[in-house]
C-alpha positions as CSV (number, residue, x, y, z in Angstrom):
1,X,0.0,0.0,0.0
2,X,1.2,3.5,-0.7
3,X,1.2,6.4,0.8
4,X,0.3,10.1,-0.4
5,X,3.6,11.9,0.4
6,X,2.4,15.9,1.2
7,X,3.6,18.3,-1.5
8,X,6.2,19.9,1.0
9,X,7.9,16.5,1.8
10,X,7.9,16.2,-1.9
11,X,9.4,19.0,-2.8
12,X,11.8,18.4,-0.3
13,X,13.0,15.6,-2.1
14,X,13.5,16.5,-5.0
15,X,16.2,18.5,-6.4
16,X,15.7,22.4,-7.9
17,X,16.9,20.8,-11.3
18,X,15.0,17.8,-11.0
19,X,11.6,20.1,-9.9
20,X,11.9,22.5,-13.0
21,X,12.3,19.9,-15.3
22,X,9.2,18.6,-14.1
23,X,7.2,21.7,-14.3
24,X,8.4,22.5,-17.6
25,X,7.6,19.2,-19.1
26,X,4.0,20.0,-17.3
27,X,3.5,23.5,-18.6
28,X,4.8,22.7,-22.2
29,X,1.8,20.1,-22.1
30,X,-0.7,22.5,-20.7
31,X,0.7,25.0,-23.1
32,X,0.6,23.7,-26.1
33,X,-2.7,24.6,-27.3
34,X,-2.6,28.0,-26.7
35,X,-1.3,30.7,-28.2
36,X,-1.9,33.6,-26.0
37,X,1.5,34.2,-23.8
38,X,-0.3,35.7,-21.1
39,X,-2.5,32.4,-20.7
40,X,0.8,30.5,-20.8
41,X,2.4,32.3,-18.1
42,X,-1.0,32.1,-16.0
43,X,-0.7,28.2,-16.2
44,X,-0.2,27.0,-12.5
45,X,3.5,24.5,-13.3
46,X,5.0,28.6,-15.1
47,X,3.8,29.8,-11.8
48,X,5.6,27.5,-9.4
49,X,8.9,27.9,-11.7
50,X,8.9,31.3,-11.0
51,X,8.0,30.7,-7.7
52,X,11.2,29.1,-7.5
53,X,13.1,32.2,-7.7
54,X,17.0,33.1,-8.6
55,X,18.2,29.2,-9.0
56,X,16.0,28.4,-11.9
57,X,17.4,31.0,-14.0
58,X,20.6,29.2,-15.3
59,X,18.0,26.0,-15.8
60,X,15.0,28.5,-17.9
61,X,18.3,29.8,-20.1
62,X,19.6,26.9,-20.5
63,X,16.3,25.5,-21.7
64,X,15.8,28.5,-23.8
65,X,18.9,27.6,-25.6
66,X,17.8,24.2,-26.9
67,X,14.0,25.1,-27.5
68,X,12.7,28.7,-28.2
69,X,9.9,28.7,-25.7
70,X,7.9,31.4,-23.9
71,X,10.1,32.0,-20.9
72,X,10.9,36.0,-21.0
73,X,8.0,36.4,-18.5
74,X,9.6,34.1,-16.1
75,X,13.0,35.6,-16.5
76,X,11.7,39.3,-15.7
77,X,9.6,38.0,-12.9
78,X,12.5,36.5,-11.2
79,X,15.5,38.5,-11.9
80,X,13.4,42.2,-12.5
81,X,16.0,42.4,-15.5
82,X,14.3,42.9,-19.2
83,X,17.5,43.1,-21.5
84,X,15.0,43.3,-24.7
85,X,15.3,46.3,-26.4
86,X,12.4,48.0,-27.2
87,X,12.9,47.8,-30.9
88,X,13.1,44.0,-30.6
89,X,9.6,43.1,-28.6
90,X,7.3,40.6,-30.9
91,X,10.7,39.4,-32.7
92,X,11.2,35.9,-30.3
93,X,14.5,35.1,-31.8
94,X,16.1,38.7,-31.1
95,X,14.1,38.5,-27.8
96,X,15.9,34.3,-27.0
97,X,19.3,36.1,-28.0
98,X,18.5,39.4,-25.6
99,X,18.3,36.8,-23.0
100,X,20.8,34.5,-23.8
101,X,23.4,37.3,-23.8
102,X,22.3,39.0,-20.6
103,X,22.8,35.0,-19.5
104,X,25.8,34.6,-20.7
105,X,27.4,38.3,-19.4
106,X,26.0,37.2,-16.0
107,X,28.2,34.0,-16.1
108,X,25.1,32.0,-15.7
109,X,25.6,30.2,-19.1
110,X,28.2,29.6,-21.7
């Protein structure tokens, strides 16, 4: 028989890596029939990533580099940084290189 471990205890267990990875995999699902960003970033598992605060930002970069996914809401939310330039908002690959530089100058990625 098996027990219902409480979401705390749970959490507890797992590792900040192993949690976002989770949740991502979860809000890609619940994402991927809509199209609207705000909706996207509304989606409880995009919520609880950025619950997670400054040690998910090397993971949501570093998951930015291999897919080109909505996570510019996220990074802003947690690290009150917006290196888009103004010119470049609606354009999501000047926006994913924005990021990934402001990443990389932070020394959070290569």
């Amino acid at each position: 028989m098996s027990t219902l471990t409480a979401p705390t205890q749970l959490a507890d267990r797992l590792t900040t890596a192993e949690r976002f990875h989770r949740l991502a995999a979860e809000w890609k699902q619940q994402a991927g029939y809509l199209s609207n960003t705000r909706q996207m970033a509304m989606l409880r598992p995009y919520q609880a990533i950025v619950g997670m605060g400054l040690p998910v930002v090397p993971l949501i970069l570093e998951e930015l580099k291999a897919e080109s996914h909505f996570w510019y809401w996220a990074l802003e939310a947690i690290t009150d940084e917006n290196p888009i330039p103004a010119d470049v908002n609606g354009d999501v690959a000047r926006m994913r290189d924005a990021w990934l530089n402001w990443g990389r100058e932070q020394g959070l990625i290569d």
